[in-house]
C-alpha positions as CSV (number, residue, x, y, z in Angstrom):
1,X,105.9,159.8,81.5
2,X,107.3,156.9,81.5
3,X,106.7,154.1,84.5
4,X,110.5,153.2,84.9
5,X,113.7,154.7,85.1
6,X,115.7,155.5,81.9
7,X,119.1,153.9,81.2
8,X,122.0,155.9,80.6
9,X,121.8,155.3,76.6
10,X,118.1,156.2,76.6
11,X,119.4,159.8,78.3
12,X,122.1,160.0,76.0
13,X,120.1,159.2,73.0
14,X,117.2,162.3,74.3
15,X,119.9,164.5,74.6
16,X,121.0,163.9,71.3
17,X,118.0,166.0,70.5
18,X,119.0,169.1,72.2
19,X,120.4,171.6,70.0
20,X,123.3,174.4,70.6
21,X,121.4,176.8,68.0
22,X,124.7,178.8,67.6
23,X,126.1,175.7,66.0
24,X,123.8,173.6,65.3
25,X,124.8,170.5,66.9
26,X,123.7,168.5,69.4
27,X,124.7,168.8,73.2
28,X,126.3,165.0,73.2
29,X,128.2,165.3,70.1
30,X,129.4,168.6,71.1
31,X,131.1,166.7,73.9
32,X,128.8,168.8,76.7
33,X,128.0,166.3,78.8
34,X,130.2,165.2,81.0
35,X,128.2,162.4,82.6
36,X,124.7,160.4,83.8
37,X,123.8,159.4,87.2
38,X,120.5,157.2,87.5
39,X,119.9,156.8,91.3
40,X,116.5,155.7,92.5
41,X,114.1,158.4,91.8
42,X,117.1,160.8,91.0
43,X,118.5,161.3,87.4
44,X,121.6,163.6,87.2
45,X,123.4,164.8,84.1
46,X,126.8,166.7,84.5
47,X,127.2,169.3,81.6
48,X,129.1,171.8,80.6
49,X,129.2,175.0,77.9
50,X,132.0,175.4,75.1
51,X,132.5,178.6,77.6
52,X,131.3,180.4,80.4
53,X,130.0,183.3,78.9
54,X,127.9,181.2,76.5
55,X,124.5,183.2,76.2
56,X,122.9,180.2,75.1
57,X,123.3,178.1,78.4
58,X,120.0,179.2,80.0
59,X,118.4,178.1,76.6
60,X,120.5,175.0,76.6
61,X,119.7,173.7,80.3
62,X,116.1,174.7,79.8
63,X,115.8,172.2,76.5
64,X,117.7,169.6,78.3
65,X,115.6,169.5,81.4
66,X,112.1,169.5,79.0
67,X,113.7,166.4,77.2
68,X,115.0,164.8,80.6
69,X,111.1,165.1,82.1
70,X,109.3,163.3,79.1
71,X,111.6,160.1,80.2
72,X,111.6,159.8,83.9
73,X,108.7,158.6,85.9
74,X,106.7,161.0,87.4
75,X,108.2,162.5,90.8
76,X,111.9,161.8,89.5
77,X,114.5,164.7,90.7
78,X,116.6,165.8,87.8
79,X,119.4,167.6,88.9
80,X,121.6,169.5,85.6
81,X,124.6,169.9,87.3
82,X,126.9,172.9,85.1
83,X,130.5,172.5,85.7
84,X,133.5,173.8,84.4
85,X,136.3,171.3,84.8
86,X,137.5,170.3,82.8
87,X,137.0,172.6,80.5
88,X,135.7,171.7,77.5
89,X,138.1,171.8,74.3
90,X,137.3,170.5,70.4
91,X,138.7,167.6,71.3
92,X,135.7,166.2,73.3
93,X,133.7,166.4,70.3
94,X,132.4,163.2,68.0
95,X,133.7,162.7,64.6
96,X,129.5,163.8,63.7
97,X,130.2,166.8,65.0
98,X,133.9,167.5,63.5
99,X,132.5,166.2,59.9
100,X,129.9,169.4,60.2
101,X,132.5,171.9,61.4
102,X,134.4,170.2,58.0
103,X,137.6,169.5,60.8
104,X,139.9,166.5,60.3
């Protein structure tokens, strides 16, 4: 645990190290989250799924908040806020993660 609260690109660069294991990229150059809050004690992270019937969420939201814990101090709140819009589309993804999908 760490004795401060995390900046946004110290979030950002955790995240980077959760996985969607149906494609095997990363949640942030996917383009699934949609945004970091850091608030006094509370950290909140608005993501999303490529869709709603993802079966991987659970999985997804699980790894996330495990990565998210190891950063805040102890007795932060971490709220992982799903949402839906706007909907997620290809074209929130980094160039990373079009070079592995081999798209232009």
């Amino acid at each position: 645990m760490q004795s401060e609260m995390p900046t946004k690109e110290i979030v950002l660069n955790i995240l980077h190290n959760v996985i969607d294991p149906e494609v095997g990229v990363n949640i942030v150059d996917l383009g699934l989250v949609y945004g970091v809050e850091i608030s006094g004690n509370k950290l909140r992270v608005d993501l999303t799924m490529t869709t709603p019937a993802c079966p991987m969420s659970e999985m997804i939201l699980d790894d996330a908040r495990r990565a998210l814990a190891g950063l805040a101090p102890e007795g932060t709140e971490i709220d992982l806020n799903l949402v839906w819009e706007p909907p997620w589309s290809p074209d929130k993804m980094s160039d990373n993660a079009r070079d592995h999908f081999g798209w232009d």
